[in-house]
PATI-442167 format. One record per residue (C-alpha): residue number from 1; x, y, z. Coordinates in nm, 2 decimals, always signed. Layout:
BEGIN
+-----+--------+--------+--------+
: pos :      u :      v :      w :
+-----+--------+--------+--------+
: NUM :      X :      Y :      Z :
...
+-----+--------+--------+--------+
***
This chain:
BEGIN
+-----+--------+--------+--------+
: pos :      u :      v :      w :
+-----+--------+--------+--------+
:   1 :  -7.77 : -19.62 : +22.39 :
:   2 :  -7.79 : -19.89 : +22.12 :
:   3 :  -8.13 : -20.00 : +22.02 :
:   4 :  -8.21 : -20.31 : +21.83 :
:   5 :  -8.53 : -20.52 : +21.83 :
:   6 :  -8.52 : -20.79 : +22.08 :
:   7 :  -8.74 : -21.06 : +21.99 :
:   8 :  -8.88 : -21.23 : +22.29 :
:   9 :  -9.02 : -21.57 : +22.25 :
:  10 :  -9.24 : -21.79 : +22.47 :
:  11 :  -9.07 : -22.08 : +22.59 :
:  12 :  -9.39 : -22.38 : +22.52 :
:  13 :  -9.47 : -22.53 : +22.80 :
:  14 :  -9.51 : -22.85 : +22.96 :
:  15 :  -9.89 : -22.84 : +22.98 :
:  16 :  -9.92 : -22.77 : +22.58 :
:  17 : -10.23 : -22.92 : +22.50 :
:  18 : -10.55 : -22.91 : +22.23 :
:  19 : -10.88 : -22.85 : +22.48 :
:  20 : -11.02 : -22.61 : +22.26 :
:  21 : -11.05 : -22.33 : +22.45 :
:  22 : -11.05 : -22.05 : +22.19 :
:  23 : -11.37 : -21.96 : +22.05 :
:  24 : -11.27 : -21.76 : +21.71 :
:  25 : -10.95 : -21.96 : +21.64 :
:  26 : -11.04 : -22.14 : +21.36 :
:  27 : -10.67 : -22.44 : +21.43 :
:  28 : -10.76 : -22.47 : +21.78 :
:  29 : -11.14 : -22.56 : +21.75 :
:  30 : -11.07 : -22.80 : +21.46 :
:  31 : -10.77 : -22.98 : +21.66 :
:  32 : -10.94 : -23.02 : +22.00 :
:  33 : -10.96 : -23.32 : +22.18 :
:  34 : -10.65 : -23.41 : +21.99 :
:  35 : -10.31 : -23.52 : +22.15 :
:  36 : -10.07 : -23.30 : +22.20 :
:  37 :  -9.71 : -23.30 : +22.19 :
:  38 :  -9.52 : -23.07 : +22.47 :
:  39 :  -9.17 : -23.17 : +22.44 :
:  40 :  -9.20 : -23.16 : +22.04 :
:  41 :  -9.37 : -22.84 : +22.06 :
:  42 :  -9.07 : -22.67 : +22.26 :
:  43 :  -8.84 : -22.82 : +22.10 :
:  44 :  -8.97 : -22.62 : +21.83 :
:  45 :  -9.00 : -22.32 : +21.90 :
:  46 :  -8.62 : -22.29 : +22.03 :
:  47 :  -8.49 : -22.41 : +21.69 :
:  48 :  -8.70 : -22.09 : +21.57 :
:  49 :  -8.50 : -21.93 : +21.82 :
:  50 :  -8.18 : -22.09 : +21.73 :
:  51 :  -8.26 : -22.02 : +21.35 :
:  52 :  -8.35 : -21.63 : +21.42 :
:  53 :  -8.02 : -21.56 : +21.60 :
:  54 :  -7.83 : -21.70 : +21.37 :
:  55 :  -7.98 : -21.48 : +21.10 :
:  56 :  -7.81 : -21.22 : +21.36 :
:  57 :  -8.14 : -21.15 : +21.54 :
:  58 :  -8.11 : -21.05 : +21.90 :
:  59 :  -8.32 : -21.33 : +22.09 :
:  60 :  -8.49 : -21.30 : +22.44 :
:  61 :  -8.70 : -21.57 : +22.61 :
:  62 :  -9.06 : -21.55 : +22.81 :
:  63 :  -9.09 : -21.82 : +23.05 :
:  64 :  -9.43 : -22.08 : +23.05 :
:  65 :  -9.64 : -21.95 : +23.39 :
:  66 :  -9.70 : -22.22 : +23.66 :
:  67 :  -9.94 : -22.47 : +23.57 :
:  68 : -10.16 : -22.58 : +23.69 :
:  69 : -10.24 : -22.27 : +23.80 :
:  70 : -10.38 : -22.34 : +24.13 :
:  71 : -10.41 : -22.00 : +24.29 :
:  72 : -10.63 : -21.87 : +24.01 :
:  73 : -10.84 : -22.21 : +24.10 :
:  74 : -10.85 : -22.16 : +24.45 :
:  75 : -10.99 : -21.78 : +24.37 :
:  76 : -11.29 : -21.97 : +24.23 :
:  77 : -11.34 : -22.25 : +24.50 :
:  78 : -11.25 : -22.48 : +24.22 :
:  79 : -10.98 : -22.77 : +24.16 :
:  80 : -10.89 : -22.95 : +23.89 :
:  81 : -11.11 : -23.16 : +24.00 :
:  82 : -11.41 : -22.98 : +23.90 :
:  83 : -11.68 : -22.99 : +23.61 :
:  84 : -11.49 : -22.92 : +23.27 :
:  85 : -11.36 : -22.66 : +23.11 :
:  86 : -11.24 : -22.53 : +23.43 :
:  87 : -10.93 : -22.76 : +23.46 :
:  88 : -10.88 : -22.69 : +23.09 :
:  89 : -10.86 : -22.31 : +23.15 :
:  90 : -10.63 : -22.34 : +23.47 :
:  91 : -10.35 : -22.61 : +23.29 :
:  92 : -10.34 : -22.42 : +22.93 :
:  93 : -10.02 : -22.35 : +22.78 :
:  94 : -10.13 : -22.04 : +22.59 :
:  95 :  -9.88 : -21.80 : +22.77 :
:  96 :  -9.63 : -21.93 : +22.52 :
:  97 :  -9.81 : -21.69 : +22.22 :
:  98 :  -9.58 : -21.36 : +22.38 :
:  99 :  -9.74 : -21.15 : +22.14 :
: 100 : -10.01 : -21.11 : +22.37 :
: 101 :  -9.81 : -21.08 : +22.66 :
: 102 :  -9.77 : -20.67 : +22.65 :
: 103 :  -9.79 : -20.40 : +22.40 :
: 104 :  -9.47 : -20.22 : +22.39 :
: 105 :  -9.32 : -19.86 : +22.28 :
: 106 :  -8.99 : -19.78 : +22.24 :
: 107 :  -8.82 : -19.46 : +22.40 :
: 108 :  -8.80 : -19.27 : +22.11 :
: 109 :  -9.19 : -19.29 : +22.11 :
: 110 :  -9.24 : -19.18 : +22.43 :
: 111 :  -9.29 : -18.87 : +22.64 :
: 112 :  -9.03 : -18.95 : +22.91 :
: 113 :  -8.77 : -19.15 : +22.70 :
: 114 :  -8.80 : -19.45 : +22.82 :
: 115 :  -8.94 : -19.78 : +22.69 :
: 116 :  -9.28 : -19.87 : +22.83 :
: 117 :  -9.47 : -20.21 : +22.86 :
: 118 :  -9.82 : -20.24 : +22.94 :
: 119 :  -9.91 : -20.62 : +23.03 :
: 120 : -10.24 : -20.74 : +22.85 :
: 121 : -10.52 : -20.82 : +23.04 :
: 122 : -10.63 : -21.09 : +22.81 :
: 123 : -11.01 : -21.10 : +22.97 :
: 124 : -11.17 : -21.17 : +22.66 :
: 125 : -11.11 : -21.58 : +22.71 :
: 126 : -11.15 : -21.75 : +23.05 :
: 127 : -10.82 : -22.00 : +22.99 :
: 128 : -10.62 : -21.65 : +22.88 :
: 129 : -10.77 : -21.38 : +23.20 :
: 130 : -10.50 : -21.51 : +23.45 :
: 131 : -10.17 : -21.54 : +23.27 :
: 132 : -10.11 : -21.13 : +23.32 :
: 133 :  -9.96 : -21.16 : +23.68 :
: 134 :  -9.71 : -21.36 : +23.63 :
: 135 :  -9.64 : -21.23 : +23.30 :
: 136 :  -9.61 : -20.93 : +23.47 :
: 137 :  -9.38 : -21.07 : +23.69 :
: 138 :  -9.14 : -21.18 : +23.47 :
: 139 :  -9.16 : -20.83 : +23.27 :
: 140 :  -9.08 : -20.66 : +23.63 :
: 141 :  -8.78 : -20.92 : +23.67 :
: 142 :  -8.67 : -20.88 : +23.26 :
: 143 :  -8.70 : -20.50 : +23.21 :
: 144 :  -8.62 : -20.40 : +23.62 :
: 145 :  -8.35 : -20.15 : +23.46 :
: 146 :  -8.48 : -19.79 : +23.48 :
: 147 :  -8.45 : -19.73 : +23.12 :
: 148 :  -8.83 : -19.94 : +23.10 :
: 149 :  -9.12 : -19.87 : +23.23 :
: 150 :  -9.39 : -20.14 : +23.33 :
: 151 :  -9.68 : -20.07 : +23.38 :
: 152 :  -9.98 : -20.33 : +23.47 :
: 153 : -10.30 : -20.41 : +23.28 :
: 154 : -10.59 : -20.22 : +23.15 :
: 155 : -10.87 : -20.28 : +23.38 :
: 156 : -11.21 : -20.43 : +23.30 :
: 157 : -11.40 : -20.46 : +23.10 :
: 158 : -11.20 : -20.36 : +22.82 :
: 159 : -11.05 : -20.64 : +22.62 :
: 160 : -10.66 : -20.57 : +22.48 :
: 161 : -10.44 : -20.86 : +22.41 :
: 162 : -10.11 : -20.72 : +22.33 :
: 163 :  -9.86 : -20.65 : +22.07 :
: 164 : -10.11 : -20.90 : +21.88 :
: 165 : -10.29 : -20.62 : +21.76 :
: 166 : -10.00 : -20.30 : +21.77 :
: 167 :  -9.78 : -20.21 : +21.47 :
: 168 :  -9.48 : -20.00 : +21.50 :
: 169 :  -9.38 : -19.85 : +21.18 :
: 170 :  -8.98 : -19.56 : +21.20 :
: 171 :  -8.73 : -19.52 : +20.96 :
: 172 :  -8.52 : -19.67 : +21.24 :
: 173 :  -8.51 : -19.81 : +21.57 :
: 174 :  -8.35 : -19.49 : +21.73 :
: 175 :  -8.57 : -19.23 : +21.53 :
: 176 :  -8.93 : -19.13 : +21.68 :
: 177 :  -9.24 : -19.42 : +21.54 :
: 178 :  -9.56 : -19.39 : +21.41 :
: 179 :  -9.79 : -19.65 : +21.68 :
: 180 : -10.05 : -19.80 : +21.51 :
: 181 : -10.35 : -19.93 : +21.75 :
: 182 : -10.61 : -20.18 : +21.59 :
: 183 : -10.89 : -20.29 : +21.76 :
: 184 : -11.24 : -20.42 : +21.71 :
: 185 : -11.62 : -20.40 : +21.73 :
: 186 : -11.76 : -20.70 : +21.59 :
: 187 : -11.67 : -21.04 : +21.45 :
: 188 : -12.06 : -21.20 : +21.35 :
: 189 : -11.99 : -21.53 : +21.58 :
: 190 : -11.67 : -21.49 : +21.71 :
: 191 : -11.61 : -21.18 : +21.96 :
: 192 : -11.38 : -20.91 : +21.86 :
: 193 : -11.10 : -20.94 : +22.14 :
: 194 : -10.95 : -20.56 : +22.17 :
: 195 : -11.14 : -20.28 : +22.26 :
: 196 : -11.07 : -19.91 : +22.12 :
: 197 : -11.07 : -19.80 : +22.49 :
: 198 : -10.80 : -20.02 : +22.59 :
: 199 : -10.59 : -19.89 : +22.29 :
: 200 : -10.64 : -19.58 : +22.41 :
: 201 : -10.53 : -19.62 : +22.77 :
: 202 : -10.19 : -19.83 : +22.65 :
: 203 : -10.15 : -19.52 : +22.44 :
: 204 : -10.19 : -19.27 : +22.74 :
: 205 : -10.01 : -19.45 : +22.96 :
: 206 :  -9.71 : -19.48 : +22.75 :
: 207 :  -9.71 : -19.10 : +22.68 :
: 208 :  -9.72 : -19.14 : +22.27 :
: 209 :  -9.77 : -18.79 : +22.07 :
: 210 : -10.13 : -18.79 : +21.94 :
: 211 : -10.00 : -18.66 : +21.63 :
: 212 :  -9.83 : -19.01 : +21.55 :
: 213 : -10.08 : -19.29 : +21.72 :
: 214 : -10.30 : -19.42 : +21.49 :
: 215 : -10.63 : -19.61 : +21.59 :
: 216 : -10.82 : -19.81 : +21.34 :
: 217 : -11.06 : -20.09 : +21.31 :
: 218 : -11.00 : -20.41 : +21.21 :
: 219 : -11.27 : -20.49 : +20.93 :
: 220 : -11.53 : -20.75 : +21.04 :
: 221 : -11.51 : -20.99 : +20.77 :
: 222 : -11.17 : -21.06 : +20.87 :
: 223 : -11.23 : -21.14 : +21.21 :
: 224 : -11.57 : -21.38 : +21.12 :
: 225 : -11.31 : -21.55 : +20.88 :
: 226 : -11.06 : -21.67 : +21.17 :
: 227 : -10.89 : -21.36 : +21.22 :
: 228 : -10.88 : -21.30 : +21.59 :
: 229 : -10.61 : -21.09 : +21.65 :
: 230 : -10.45 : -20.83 : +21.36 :
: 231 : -10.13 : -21.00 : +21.33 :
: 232 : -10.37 : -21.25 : +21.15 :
: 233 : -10.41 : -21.02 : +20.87 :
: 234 : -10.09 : -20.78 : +20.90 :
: 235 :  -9.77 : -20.71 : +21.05 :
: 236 :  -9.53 : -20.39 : +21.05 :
: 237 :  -9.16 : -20.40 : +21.07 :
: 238 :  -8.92 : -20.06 : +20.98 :
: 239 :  -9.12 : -19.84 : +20.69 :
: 240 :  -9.31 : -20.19 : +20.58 :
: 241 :  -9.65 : -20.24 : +20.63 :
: 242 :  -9.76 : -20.61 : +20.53 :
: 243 : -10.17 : -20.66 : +20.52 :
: 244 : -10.43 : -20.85 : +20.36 :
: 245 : -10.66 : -20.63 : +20.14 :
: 246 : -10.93 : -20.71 : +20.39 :
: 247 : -10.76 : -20.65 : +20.67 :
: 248 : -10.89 : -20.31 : +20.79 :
: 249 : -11.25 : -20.14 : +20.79 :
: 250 : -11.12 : -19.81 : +20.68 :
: 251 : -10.86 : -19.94 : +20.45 :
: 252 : -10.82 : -19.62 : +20.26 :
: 253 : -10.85 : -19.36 : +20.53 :
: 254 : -10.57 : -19.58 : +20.75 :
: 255 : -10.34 : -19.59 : +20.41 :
: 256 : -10.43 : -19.20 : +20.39 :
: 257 : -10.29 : -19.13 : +20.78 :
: 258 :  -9.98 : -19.36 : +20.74 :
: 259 :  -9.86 : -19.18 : +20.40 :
: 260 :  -9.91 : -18.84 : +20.57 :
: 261 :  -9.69 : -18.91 : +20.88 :
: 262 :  -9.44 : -19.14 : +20.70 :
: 263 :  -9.45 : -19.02 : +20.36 :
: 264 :  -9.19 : -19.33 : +20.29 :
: 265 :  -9.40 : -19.56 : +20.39 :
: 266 :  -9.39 : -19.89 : +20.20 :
: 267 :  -9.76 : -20.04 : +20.18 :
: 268 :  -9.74 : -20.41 : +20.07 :
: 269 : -10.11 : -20.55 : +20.00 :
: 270 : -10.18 : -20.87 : +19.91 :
: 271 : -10.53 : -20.86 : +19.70 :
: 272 : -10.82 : -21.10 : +19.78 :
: 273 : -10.78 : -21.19 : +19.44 :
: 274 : -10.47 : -21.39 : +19.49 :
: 275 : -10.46 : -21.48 : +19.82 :
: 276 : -10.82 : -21.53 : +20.03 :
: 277 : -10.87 : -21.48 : +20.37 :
: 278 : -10.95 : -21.82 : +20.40 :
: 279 : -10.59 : -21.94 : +20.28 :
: 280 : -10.44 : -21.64 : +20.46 :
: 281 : -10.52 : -21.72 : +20.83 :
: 282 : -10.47 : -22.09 : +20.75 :
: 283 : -10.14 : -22.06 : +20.65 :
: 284 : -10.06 : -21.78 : +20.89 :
: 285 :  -9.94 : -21.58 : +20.59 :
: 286 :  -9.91 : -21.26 : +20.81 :
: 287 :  -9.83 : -21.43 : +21.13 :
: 288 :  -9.47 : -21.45 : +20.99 :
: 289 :  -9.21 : -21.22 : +21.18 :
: 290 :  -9.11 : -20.96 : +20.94 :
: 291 :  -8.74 : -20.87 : +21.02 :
: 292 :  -8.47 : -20.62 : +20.91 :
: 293 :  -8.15 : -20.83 : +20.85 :
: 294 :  -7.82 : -20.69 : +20.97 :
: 295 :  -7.77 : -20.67 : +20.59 :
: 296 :  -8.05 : -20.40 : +20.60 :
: 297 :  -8.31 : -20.63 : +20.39 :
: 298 :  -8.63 : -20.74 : +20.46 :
: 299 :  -8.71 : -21.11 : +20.51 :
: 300 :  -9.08 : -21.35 : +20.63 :
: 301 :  -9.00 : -21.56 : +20.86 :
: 302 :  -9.33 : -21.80 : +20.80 :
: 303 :  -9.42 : -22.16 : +20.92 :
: 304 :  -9.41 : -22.44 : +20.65 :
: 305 :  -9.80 : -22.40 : +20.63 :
: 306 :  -9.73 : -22.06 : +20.36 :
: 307 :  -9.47 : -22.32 : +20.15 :
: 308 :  -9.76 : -22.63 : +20.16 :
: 309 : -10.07 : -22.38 : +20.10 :
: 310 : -10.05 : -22.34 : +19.66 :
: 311 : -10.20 : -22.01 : +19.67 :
: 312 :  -9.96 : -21.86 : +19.97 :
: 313 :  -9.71 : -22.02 : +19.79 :
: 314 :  -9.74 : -21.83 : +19.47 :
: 315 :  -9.76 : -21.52 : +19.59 :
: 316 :  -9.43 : -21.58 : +19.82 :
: 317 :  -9.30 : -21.61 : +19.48 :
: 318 :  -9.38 : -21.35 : +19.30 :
: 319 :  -9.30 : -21.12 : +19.60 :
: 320 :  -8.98 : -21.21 : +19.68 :
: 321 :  -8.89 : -21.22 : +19.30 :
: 322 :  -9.03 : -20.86 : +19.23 :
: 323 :  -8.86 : -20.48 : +19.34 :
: 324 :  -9.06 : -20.46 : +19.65 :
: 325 :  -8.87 : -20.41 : +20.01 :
: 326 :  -8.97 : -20.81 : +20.13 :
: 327 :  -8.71 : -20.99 : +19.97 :
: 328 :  -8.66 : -21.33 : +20.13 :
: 329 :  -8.93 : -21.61 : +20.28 :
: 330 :  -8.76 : -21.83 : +20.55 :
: 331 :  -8.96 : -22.12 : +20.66 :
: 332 :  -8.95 : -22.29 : +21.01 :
: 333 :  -9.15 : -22.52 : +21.13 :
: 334 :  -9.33 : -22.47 : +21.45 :
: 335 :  -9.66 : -22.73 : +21.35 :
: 336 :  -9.73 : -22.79 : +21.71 :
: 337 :  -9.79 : -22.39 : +21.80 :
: 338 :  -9.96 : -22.38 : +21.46 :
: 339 : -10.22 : -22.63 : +21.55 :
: 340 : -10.31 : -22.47 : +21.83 :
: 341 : -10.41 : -22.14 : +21.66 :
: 342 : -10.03 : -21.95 : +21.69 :
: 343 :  -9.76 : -21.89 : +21.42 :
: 344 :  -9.41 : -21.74 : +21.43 :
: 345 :  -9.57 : -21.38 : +21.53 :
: 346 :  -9.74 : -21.52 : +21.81 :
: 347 :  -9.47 : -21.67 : +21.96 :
: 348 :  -9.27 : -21.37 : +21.99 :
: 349 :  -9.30 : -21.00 : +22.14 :
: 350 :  -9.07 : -20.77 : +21.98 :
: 351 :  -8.90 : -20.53 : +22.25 :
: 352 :  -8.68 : -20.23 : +22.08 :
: 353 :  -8.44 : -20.14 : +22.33 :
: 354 :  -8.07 : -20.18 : +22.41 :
: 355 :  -8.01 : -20.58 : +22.49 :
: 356 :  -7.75 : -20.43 : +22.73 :
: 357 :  -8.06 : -20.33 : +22.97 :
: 358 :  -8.27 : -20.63 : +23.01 :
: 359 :  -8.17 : -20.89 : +23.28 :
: 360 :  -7.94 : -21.16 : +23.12 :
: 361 :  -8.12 : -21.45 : +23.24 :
: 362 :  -8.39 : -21.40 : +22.99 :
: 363 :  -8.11 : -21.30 : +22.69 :
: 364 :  -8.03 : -21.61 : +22.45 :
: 365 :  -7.73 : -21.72 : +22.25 :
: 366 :  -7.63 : -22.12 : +22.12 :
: 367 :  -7.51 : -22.23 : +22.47 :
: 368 :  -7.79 : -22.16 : +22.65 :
: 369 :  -8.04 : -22.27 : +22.37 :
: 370 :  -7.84 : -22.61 : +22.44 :
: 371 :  -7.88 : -22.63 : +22.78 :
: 372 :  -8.26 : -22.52 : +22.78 :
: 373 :  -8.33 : -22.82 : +22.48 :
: 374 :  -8.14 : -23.05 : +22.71 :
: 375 :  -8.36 : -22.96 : +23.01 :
: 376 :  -8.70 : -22.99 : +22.77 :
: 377 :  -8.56 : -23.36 : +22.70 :
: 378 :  -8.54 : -23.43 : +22.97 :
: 379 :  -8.85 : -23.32 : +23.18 :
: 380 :  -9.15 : -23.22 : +22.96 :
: 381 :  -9.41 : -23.46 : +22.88 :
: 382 :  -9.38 : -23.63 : +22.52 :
: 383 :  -9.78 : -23.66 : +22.49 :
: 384 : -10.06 : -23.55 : +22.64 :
: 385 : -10.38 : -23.73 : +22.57 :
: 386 : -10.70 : -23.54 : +22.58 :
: 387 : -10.82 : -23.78 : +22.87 :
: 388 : -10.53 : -23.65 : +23.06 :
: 389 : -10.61 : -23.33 : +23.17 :
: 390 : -10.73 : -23.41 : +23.50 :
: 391 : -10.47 : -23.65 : +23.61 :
: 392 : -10.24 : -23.56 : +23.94 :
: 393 :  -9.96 : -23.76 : +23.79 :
: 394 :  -9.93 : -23.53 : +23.51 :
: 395 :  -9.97 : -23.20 : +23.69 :
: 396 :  -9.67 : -23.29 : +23.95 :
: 397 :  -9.48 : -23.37 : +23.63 :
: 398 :  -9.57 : -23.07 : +23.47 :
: 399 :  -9.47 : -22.89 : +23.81 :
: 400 :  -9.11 : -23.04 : +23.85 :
: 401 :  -9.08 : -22.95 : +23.46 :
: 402 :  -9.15 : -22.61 : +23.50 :
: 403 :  -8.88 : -22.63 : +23.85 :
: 404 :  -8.66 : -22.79 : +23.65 :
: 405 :  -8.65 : -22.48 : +23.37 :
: 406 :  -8.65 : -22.18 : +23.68 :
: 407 :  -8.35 : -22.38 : +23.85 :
: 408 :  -8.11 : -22.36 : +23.49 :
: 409 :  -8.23 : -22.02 : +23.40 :
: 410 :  -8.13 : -21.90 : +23.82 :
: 411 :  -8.48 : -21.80 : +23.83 :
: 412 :  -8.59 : -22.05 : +24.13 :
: 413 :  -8.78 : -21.82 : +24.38 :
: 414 :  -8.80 : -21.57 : +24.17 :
: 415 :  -9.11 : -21.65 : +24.00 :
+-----+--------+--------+--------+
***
């Protein structure tokens, strides 16, 4: 078997707007009521793609979920013609942010070998709580091959929202991880979104040795200051931990456990001092994908935001210059995810398994990239305006779209 991390991005969809439905992300609430810009916006995020596999990055896709989403409405006696938020919640994009899709562990973490998925519940936000069917579906569709295991979502009321807030941190893909859990108790006005119960039940379910799961609290002050989810304010990748000096509550204690199961650990803080919380989660600093090349060095993978914020860009500098294991920052830009409160991190779910396994209609290379821009072009919506959101013309666009994608990808019927 030949593992390599899979990085699965969510395809934005045709319904990408700014409604504002996020209470704790700092981007969304100040761009609501704004105009969005779906074919921009997925156009995008697969030249990410296309610039990540050229790097020599396996890439995998995550499909947008059918929008409006009029079975969820029809649950609640509702339509989209109904009082606002409610049509806002049933046509938002926010599937496309895949590191909230699932939490995954690799088979070498697991008690039965295999790779297991748990899908997210995302219950915390209203516009969020009915994307995990049909994420689920497409996870039963991608990962069908028995080498995974999917397994479906933690119930209420316990909040968990993904890989958003799981690190991984091995020597290598094939050799046995140390899963670090974060969740959170309190955020002053913003809710904390991932609750230690939930961490806990991913962690049962996916048979990880106690010995090596870690479960620690994300500090407060980080998530009052924007930072909703972990990979806000830190992000694993091989022996590298990345993190914001304020990123954890027991800061110490969690550096203690990670330096007694991995003594090689490679802690990379960046002090308060230099970079503040404030600048971090605007630029999306630590949203960044941090990747092993197939060179075997480390590289960010940021959005422009880190180069145009001074202080980000700095630091970038001086790490990237210095002896440490991050040794390249690659920019891309992906403005239209970023205004809406996601970064390159959230657009991605990283999947360690043999590509070999998953279902090839969700694998990517250059050709289909092509074909999946031309079909964007084509059918998604250049604007929405934030008078829009109700209008039938726009759903039925947003419908044949979404047809349009499932029919080039063989996938009509299927979801």
């Amino acid at each position: 078997m030949s593992l390599r991390e899979i990085n699965f991005d969510g395809l934005i969809g045709p319904s990408h707007n700014y409604a504002g439905l996020s209470l704790g992300n700092l981007a969304s609430a100040r761009n609501a009521g704004q105009a969005s810009h779906p074919r921009a916006a997925a156009l995008q995020g697969l030249a990410k793609m296309r610039h990540n596999l050229r790097l020599g990055l396996p890439q995998g896709l995550l499909l947008p979920h059918p929008r409006p989403d009029r079975d969820w409405l029809a649950t609640l006696g509702a339509s989209m013609a109904s009082a606002a938020p409610v049509p806002a919640w049933a046509l938002s994009a926010s599937a496309m942010w895949t590191a909230n899709a699932a939490t995954v562990s690799p088979a070498p973490d697991t008690g039965d070998g295999r790779c297991h998925l748990s899908v997210a519940n995302l219950l915390t936000m209203p516009h969020r709580s009915h994307e995990w069917p049909h994420t689920l579906a497409q996870l039963r569709i991608a990962f069908a091959d028995p080498a995974f295991c999917v397994h479906g979502p933690v119930p209420a009321p316990f909040g968990d929202e993904g890989a958003a807030n799981h690190m991984r941190l091995a020597p290598g893909h094939d050799a046995p991880g140390v899963e670090v859990f974060v969740y959170g108790r309190s955020g002053g006005p913003f809710p904390a979104r991932q609750h230690r119960i939930a961490c806990e039940a991913v962690a049962a379910h996916h048979r990880l040795d106690p010995a090596r799961t870690l479960i620690v609290e994300q500090s407060e002050t980080a998530i009052a200051a924007g930072a909703f989810h972990n990979d806000v304010v830190a992000v694993a990748d091989g022996l590298t931990l990345f993190a914001h000096e304020l990123a954890f509550a027991d800061r110490d204690g969690f550096y203690a456990d990670l330096r007694r199961l991995l003594p090689d650990v490679r802690i990379v803080e960046v002090p308060a001092a230099e970079v503040s919380l404030a600048d971090a989660i605007s630029s999306y600093l630590f949203n960044a994908q941090l990747v092993t090349l197939p060179d075997g060095g480390q590289a960010l993978i940021l959005p422009t935001e880190a180069r145009d914020t001074p202080a980000v860009a700095a630091y970038l500098a001086r790490l990237t210059a210095g002896n440490g294991p991050i040794r390249q920052a690659l920019f891309v830009d992906v403005r239209q995810s970023m205004a809406n409160g996601g970064g390159p991190a959230c657009l991605r779910l990283r999947i360690v398994a043999d590509p070999a396994r998953v279902d090839p209609r969700f694998m990517l290379d250059d050709s289909r990239i092509d074909r999946l821009a031309a079909v964007v072009s084509a059918h998604w919506p250049e604007t929405i305006a934030p008078d829009a959101i109700g209008d039938p013309a726009l759903h039925a666009r947003i419908e044949a779209a979404r047809a349009a994608l499932l029919a080039e990808l063989d996938l009509a019927g299927a979801l």
